[in-house]
N, C-alpha and C positions, 0 to 999 in steps of 0.2 A: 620538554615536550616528548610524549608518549604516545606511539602512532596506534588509534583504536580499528583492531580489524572488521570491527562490526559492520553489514551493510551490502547491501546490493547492485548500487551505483560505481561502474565501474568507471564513471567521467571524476568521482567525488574521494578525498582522503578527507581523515576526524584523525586529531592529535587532543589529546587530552593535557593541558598546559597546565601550569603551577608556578607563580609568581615567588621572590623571595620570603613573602611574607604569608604565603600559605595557600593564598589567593589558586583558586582553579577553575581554568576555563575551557570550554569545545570552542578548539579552533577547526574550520572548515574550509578547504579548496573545493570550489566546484566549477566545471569545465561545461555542463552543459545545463540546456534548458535556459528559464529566465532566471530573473531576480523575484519573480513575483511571491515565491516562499517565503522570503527575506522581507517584502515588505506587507506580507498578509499576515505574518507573526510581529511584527511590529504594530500596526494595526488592531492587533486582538490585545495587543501585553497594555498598551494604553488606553485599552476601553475596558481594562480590568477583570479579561476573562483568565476565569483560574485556570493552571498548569500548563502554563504557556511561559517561556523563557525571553524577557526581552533583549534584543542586539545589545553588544558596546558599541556606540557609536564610533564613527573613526577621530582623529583630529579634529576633522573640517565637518564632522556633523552626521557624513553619511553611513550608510547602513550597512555596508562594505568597503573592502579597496578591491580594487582590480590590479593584479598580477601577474604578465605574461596571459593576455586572454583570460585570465579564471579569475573569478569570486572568490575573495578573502573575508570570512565572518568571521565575528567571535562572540559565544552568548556565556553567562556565566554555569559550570558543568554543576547540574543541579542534585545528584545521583549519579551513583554506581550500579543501581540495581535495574537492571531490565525484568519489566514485565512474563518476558520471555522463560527469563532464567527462575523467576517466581520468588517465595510462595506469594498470590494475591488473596489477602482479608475480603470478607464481602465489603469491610470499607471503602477498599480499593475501587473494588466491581462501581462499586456504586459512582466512586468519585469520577469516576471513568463515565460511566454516564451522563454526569452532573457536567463536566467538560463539553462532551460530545455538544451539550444540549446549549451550552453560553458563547460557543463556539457558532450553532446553527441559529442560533440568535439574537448575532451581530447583524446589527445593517448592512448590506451592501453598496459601498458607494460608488461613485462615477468611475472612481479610478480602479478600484477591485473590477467593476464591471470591464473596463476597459483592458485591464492588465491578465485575467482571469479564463484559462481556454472552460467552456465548457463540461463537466463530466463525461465523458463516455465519446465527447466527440471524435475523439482517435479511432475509432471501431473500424472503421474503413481500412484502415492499416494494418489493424489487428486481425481481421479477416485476413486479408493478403497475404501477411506473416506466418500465419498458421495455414493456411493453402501450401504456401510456399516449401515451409519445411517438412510438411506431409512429403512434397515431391519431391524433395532432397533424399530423409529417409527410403524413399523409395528406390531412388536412383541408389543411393550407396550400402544397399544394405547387405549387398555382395564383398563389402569393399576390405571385408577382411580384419576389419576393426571391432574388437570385441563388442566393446560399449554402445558402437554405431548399430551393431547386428540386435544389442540386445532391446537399445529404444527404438528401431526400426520394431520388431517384434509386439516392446509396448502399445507404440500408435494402432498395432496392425488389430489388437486385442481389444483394443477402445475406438476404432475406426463408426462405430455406428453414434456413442455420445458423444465426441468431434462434430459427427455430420448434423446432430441432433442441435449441438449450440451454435452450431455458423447457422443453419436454418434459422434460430430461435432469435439468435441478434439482428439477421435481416431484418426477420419478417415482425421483429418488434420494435425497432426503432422509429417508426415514425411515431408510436403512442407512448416514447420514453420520456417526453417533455414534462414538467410540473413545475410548481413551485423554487426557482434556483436559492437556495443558499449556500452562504460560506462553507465545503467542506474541504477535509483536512485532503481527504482521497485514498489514505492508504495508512489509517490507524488499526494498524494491527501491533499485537504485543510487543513485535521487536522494536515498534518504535515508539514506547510506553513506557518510563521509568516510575517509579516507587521512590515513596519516601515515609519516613514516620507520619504514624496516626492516621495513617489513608490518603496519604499525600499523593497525586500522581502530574506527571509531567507528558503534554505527548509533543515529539520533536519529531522533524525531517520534515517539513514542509514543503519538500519542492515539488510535490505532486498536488499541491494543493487547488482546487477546479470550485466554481460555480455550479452546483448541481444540487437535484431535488436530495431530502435526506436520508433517502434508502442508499444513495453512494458510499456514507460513513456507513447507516446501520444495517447493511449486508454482511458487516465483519462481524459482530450480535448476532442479527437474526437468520443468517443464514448458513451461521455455524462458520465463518472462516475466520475468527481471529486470531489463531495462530497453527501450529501444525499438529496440535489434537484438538477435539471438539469440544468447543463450549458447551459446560452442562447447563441443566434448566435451573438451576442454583443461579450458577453465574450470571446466565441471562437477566432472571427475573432482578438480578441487585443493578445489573444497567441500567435495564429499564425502569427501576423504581428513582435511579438517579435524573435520568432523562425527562424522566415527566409521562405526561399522556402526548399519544403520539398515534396519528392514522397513517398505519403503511402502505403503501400502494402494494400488490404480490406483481403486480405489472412490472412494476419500475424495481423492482427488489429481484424478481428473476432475470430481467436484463443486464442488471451491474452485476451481476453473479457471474454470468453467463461471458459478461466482454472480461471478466477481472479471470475466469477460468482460461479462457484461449490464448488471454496476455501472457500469462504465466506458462503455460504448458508450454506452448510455442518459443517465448525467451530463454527460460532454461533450457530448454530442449536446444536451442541454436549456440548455445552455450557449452556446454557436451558436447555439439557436432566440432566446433571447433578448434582446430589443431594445433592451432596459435597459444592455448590458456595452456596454463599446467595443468599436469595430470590429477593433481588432487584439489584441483576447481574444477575439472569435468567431473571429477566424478562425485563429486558434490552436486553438482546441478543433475548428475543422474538420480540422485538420490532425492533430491528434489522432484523431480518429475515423475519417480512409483510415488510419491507420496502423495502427490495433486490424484493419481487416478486410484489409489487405495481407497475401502470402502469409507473412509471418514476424508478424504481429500476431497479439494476443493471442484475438481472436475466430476467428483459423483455427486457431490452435493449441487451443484452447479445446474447438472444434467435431469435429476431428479425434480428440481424447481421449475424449468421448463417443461417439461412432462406431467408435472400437475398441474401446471399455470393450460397448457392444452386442454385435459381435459374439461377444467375449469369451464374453459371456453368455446 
């Protein structure tokens, strides 16, 4: 067992396993949230949508064990290669699309409906959160701590696109409803593995939500699928895998828009934090110039609202 650092879940560890006989699997602890990941990737792997990794079942059948409160999975480790780390063929690009789109058109059934929060419906939170650590920074940005002084500084430089997307999320969320399907919630490259001949895998499920399917193709179309920008190359081979497809720019500037504040605001509380090591704060600092640099996800974010305005 080989503990894989990858990941941003700080409730969750990944060991990369290996049996005597060669055999290798991602073994997973996870502390929070539900199980509904675990059983919405089971669900897809038996209705035969490609690049989806089914569970081992346990003993007695089920889809995990529980251990000391946490969820024990294990699915077979299907790749070494993250998306992240590249290089991605337009095969790839495309498979990638071709997923997204077998993915968003599985049924929904009673129990997905049941077991599945909404997309976007956390925004309330997510408001409050990014309220919240605006006034922290605020408070402490006297407080004599480099790194505190410098993302206090950050916020203080981007204080108008902040105001620009808490506006933008209020005042759009009643017209954010459509169409629900099955999405993943958070396919971006780090959670994308590679395989021969254009083979792709998308893993980490636990954010996976019931929502229209601008919640997956905002990581596409809105330029955030990883921490540089998707070119019009890349794009157009998703899209050619996806299919035809009518975007809402409504519903496509609002998941932008809540996925930008989520982030800014997390890392950002990340970094204030005195508790983590020093070289996780300042990784989440580095995190956070990236989201408001001009190809980050809070300019891009802030731009979509601003056009979706004058739109309207």
């Amino acid at each position: 067992m080989d503990e894989v650092p990858h990941g941003a879940d700080l409730r969750a560890r990944l060991w990369r396993g290996e049996t005597g006989d060669g055999e290798r699997y991602a073994v997973k602890v996870s502390g929070g949230g539900t199980p509904a990941g675990l059983i919405v990737t089971a669900h897809l792997a038996e209705r035969g949508v490609p690049g989806v990794a089914a569970q081992v079942r346990t003993c007695d059948g089920r889809l995990y064990a529980e251990r000391d409160g946490h969820r024990l999975s294990v699915v077979p480790w299907v790749s070494d290669l993250r998306a992240l780390d590249g290089p991605m063929s337009e095969a790839h690009w495309r498979a990638y699309g071709e997923l997204l789109a077998a993915v968003h058109a599985v049924p929904v059934t009673d129990e997905l409906e049941r077991l599945l929060p909404g997309g976007g419906d956390a925004y309330p939170s997510i408001v409050a959160a990014t309220r919240d650590v605006a006034g922290r920074l605020r408070d402490q940005a006297d407080s004599g701590d480099p790194l505190v002084a410098e993302l206090a500084a950050v916020w203080a430089a981007n204080a108008d696109r902040v105001s620009t997307l808490l506006r933008g999320v209020e005042r759009l969320a009643v017209d954010r409803l459509g169409p629900a399907v099955v999405c993943h919630g958070d396919p971006h490259l780090g959670n994308l593995l590679l395989g021969a001949d254009g083979q792709v895998w998308l893993i980490d499920w636990d954010d996976a939500v019931l929502a229209p399917p601008e919640c997956d193709l905002m990581f596409v179309l809105g330029g955030v699928l990883a921490f540089a920008p998707i070119t019009a190359e890349q794009q157009q081979a998703v899209l050619a895998g996806y299919g035809r497809t009518d975007v809402d720019p409504l519903r496509l500037a609002w998941f932008l828009a809540v996925r930008a504040l989520d982030d800014l605001s997390d890392w950002t509380r990340q970094a204030l934090d005195l508790d983590v090591e020093p070289a996780d704060r300042d990784r989440a600092a580095r995190i956070v110039r990236g989201l408001v640099s001009p190809v980050g996800l809070v300019t891009l974010a802030d731009a979509a609202v601003r056009d979706l305005d004058r739109r309207l």
